[in-house]
Residue frames as a rotation matrix with the C-alpha (Angstrom) as fourth column:
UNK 1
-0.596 -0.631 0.496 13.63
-0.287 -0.410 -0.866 -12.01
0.750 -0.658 0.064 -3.45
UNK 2
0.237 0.517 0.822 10.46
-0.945 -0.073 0.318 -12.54
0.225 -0.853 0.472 -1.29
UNK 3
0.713 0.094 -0.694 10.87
-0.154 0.988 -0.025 -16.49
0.684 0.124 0.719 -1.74
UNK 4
0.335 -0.676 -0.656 14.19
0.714 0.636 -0.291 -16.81
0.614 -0.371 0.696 -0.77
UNK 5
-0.717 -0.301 0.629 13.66
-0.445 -0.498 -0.745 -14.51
0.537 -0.814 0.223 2.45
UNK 6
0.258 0.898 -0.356 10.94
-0.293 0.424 0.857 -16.64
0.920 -0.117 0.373 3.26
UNK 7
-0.078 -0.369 -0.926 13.10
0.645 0.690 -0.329 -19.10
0.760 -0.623 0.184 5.39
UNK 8
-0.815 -0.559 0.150 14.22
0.387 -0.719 -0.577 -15.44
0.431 -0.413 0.803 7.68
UNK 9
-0.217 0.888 0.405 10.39
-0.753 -0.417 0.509 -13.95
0.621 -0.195 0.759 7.47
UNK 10
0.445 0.763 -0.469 9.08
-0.137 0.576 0.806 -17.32
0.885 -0.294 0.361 9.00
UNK 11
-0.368 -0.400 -0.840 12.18
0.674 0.508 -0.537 -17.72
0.641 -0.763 0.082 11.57
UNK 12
-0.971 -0.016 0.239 11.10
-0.137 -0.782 -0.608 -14.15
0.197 -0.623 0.757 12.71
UNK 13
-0.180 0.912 0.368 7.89
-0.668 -0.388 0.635 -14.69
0.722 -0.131 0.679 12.99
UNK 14
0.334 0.101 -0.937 7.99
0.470 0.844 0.258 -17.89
0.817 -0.527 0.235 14.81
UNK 15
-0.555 -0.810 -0.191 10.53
0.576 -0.209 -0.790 -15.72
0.600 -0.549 0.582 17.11
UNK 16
-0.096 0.206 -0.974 8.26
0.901 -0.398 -0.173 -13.18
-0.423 -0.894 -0.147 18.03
UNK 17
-0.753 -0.338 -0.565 9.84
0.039 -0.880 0.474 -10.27
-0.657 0.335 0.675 16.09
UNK 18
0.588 0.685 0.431 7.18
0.581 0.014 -0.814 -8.46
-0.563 0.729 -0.390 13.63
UNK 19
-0.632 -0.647 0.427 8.54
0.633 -0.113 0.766 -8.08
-0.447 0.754 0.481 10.42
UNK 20
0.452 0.369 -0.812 8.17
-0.114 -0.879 -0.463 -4.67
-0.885 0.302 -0.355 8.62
UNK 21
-0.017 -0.023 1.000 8.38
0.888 0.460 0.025 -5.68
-0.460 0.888 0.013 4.56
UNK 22
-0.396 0.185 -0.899 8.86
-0.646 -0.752 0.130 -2.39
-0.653 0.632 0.417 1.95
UNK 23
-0.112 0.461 -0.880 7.26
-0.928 -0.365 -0.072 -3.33
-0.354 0.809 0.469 -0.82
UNK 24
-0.218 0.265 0.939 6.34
-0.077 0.955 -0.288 -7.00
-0.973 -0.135 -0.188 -0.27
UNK 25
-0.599 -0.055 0.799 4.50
0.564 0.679 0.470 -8.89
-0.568 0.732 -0.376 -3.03
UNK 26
0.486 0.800 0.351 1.47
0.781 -0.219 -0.584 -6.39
-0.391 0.558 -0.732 -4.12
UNK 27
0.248 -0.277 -0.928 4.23
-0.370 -0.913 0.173 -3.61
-0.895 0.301 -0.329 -5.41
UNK 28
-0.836 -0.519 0.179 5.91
-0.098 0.462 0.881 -6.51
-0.540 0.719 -0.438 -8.00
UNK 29
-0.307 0.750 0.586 2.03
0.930 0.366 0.019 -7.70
-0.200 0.551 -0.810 -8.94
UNK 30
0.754 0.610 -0.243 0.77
0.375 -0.704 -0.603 -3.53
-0.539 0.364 -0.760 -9.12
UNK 31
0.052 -0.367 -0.929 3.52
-0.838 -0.523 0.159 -2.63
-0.544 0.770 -0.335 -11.67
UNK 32
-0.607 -0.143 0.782 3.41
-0.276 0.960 -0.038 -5.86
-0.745 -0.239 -0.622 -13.13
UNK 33
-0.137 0.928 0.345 -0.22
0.840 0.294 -0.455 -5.36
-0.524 0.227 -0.821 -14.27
UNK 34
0.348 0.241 -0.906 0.64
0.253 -0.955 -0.157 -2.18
-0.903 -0.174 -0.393 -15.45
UNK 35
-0.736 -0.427 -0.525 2.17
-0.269 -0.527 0.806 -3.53
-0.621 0.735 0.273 -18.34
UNK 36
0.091 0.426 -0.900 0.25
-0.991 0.127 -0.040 -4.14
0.097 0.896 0.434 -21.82
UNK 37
0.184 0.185 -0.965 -1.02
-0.412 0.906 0.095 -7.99
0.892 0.380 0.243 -21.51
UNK 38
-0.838 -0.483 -0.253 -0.17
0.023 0.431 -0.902 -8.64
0.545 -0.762 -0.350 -18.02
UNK 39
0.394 0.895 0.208 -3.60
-0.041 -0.209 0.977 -9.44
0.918 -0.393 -0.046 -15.60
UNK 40
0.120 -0.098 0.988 -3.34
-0.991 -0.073 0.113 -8.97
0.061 -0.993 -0.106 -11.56
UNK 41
0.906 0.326 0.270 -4.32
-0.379 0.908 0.176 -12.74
-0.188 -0.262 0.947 -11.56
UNK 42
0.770 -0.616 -0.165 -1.46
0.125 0.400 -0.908 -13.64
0.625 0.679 0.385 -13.44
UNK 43
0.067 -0.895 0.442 0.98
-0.326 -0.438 -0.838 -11.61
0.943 -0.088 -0.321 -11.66
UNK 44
-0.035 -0.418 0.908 0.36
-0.992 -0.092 -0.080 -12.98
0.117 -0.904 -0.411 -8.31
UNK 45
0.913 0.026 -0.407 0.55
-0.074 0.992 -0.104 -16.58
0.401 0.126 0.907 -9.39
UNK 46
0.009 -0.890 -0.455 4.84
0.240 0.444 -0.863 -16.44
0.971 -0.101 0.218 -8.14
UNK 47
-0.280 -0.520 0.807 3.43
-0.355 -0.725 -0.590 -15.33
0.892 -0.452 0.019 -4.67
UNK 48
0.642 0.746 -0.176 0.84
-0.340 0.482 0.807 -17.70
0.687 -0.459 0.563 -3.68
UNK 49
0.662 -0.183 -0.726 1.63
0.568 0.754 0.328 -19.03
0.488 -0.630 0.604 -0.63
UNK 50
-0.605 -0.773 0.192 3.65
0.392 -0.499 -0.773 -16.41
0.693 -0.392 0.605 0.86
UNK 51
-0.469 0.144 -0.871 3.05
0.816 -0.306 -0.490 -15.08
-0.337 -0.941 0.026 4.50
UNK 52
0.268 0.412 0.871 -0.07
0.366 -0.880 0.304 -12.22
0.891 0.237 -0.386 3.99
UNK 53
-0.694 -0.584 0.420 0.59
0.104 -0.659 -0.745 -9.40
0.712 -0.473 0.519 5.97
UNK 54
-0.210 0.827 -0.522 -1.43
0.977 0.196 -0.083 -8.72
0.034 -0.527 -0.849 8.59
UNK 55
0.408 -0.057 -0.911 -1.20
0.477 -0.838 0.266 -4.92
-0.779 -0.543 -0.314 7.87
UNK 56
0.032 -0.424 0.905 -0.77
0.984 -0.145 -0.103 -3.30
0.175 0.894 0.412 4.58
UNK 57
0.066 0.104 -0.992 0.24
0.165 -0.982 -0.092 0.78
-0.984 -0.157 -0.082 4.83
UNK 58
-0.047 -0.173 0.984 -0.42
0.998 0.035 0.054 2.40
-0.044 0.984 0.171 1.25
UNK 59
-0.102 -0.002 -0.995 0.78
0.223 -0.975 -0.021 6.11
-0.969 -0.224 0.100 1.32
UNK 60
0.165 0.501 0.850 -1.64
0.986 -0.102 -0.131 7.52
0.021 0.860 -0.511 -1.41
UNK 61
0.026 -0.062 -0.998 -0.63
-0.119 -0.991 0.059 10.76
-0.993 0.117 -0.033 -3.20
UNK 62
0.669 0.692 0.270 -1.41
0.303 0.078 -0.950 11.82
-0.678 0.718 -0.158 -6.16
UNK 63
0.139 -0.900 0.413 0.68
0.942 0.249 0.225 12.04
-0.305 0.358 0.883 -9.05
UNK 64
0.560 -0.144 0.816 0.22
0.378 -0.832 -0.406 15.60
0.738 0.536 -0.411 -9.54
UNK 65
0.901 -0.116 0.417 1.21
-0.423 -0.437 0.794 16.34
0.090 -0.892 -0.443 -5.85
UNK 66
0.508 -0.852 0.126 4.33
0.575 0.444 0.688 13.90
-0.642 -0.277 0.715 -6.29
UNK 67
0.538 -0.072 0.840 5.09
0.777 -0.342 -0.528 16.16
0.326 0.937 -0.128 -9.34
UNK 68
0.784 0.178 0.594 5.33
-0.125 -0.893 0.432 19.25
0.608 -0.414 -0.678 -7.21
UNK 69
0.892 -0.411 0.189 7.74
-0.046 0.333 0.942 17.41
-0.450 -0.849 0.278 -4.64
UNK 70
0.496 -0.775 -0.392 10.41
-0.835 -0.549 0.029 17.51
-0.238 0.313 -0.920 -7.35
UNK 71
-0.632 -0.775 -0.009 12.66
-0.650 0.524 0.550 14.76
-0.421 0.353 -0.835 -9.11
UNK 72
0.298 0.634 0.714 9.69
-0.205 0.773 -0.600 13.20
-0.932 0.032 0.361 -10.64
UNK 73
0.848 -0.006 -0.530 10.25
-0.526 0.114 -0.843 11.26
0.065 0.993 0.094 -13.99
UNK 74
-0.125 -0.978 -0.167 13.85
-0.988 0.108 0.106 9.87
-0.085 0.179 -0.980 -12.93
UNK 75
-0.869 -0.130 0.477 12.75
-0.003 0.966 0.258 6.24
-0.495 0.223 -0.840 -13.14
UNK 76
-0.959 0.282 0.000 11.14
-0.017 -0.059 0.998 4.52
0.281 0.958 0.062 -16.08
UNK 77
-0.225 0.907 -0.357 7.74
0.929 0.310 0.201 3.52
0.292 -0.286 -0.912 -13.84
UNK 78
-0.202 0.679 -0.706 7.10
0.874 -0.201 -0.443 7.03
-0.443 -0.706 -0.553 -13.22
UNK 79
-0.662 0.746 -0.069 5.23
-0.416 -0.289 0.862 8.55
0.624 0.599 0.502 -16.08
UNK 80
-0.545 0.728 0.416 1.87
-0.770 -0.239 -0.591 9.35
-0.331 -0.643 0.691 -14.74
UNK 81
0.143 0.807 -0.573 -0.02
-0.905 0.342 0.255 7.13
0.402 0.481 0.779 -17.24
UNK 82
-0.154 -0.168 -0.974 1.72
0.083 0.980 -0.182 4.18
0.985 -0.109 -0.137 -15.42
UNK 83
-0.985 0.052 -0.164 1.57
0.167 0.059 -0.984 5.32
-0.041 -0.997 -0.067 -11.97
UNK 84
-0.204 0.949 0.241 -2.38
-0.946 -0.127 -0.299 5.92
-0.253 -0.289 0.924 -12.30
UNK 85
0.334 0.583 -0.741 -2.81
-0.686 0.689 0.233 2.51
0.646 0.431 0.630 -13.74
UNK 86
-0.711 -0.593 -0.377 -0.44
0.053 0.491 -0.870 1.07
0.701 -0.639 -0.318 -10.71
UNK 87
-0.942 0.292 0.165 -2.57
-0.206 -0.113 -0.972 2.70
-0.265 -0.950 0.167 -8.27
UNK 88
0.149 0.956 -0.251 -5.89
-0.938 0.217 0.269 1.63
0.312 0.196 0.930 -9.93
UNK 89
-0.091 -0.545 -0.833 -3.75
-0.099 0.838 -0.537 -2.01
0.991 0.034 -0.130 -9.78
UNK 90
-0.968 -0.228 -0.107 -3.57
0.058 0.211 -0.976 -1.45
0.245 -0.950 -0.192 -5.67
UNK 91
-0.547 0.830 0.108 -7.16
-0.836 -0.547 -0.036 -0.01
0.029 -0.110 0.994 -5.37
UNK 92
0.343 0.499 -0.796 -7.76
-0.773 0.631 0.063 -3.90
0.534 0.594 0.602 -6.86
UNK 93
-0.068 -0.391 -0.918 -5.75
0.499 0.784 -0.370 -5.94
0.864 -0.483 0.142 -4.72
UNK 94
-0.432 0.075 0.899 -7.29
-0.707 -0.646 -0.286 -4.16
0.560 -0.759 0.332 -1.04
UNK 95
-0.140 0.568 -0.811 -8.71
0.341 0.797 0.499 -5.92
0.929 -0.207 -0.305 1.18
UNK 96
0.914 0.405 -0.019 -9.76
0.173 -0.346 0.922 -5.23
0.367 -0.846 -0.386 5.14
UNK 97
0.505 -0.771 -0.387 -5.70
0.840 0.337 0.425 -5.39
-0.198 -0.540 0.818 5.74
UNK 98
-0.048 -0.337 0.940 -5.25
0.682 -0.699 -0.215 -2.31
0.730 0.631 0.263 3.58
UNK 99
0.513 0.703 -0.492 -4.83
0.755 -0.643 -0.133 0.85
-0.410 -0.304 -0.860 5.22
UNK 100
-0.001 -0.655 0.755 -4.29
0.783 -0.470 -0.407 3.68
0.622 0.591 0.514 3.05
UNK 101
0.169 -0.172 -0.971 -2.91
0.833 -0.502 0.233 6.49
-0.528 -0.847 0.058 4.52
UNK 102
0.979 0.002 0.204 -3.28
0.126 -0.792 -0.597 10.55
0.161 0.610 -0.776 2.97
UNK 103
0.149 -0.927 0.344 0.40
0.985 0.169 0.027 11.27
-0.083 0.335 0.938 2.27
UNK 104
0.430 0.149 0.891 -0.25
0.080 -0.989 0.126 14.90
0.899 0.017 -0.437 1.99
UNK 105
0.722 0.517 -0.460 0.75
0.481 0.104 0.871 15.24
0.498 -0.850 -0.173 5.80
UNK 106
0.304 -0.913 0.273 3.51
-0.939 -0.336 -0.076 16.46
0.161 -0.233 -0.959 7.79
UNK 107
-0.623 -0.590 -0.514 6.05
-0.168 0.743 -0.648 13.54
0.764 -0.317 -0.562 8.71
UNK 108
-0.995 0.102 0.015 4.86
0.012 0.257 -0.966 13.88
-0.103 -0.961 -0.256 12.51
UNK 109
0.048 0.940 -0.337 1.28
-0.979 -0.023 -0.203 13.95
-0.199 0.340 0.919 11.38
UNK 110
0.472 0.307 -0.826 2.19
-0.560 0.828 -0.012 10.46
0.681 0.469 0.563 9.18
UNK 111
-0.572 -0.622 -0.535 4.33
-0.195 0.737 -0.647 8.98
0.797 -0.266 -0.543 11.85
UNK 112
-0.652 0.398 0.646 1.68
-0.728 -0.091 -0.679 9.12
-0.211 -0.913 0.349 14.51
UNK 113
0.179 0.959 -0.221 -0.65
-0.984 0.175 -0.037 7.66
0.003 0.224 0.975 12.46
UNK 114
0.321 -0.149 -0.935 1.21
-0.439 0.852 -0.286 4.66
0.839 0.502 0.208 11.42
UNK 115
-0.765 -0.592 0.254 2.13
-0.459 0.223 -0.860 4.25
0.453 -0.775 -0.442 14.82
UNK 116
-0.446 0.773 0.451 -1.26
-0.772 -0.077 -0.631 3.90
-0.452 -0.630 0.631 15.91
UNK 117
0.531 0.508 -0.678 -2.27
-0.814 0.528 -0.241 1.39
0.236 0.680 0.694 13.15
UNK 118
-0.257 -0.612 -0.748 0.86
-0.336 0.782 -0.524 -0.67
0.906 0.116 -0.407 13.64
UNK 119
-0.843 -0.224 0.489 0.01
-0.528 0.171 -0.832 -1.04
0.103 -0.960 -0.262 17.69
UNK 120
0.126 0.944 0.304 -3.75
-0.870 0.253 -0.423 -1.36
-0.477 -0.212 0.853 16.96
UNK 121
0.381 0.000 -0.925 -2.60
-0.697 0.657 -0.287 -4.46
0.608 0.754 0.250 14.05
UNK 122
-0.640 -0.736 0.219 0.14
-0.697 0.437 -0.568 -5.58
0.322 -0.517 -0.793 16.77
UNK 123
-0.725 0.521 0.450 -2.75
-0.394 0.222 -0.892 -6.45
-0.565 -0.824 0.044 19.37
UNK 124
0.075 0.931 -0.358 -4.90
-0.993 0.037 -0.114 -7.80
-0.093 0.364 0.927 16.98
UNK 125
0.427 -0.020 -0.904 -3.17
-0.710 0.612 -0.349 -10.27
0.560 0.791 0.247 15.23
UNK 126
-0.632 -0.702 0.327 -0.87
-0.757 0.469 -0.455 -11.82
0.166 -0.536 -0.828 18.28
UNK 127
0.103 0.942 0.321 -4.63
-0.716 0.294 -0.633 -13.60
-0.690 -0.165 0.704 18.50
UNK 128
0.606 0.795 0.038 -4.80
-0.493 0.413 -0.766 -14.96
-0.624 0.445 0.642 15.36
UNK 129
0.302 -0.521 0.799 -3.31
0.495 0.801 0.335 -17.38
-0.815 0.295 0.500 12.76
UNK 130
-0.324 -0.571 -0.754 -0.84
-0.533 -0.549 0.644 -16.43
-0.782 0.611 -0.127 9.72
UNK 131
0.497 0.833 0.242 -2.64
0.058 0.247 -0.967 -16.50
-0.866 0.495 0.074 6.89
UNK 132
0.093 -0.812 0.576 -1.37
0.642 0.491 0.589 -17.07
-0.761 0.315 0.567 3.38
UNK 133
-0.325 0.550 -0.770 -1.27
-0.449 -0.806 -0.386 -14.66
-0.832 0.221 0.509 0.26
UNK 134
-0.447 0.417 -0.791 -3.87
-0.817 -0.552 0.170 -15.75
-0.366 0.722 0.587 -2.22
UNK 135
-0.975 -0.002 -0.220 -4.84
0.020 0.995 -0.096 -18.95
0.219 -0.098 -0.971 -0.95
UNK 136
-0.825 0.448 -0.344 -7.99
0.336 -0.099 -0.937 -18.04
-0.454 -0.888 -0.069 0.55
């Protein structure tokens, strides 16, 4: 999917418009790696070369606290033993673009924040060149 939105991601950017991405490429490579024989390296070999964000947001909560929030278990990736080894999997693919963000919050608690990251990322990056992922 990310490939062939590529053409769309690059017209917006060229356009002006900053694209907001759910789960871009490091959600496919952290469950990916999560199975039995599968390295990070490996998994992000079908992404090279895709547009790196200039902003990652990673809303960290713990799987006991998602527990508590109700409907956990309905999909197959969320058995704790995979979701700790996912989020060890992100913990590995951070970098200075990462910000994680405590999930525990109220909504208006997390929506400020991310507001404040996305404005402070806005003004950063309008500066600087689009970089690739995992070229570098």
């Amino acid at each position: 999917m990310r490939w062939e939105s590529l053409a769309k991601i690059m017209s917006n950017i060229k356009e002006g418009v900053n694209v907001v991405i759910d789960r871009y490429a490091f959600s496919g490579v952290a469950f990916s790696a999560a199975k039995e024989g599968m390295t990070l390296d490996w998994c992000k070999k079908c992404d090279v070369g895709l547009p790196k964000p200039d902003l990652v947001l990673l809303f960290d909560l713990t799987p006991e606290e998602v527990r508590k929030r109700g409907q956990w278990g309905e999909e197959r990736y969320e058995k704790e033993s995979v979701q700790r080894i996912v989020r060890e999997n992100y913990n590995k693919l951070m970098d200075s673009s990462w910000k994680v963000i405590d999930a525990n919050k109220t909504i208006d608690d997390l929506q400020e924040e991310v507001k404040a990251e996305v404005i402070k990322t806005i003004d950063i990056a309008k500066d600087e060149k689009l970089k690739t992922l995992w070229t570098e």
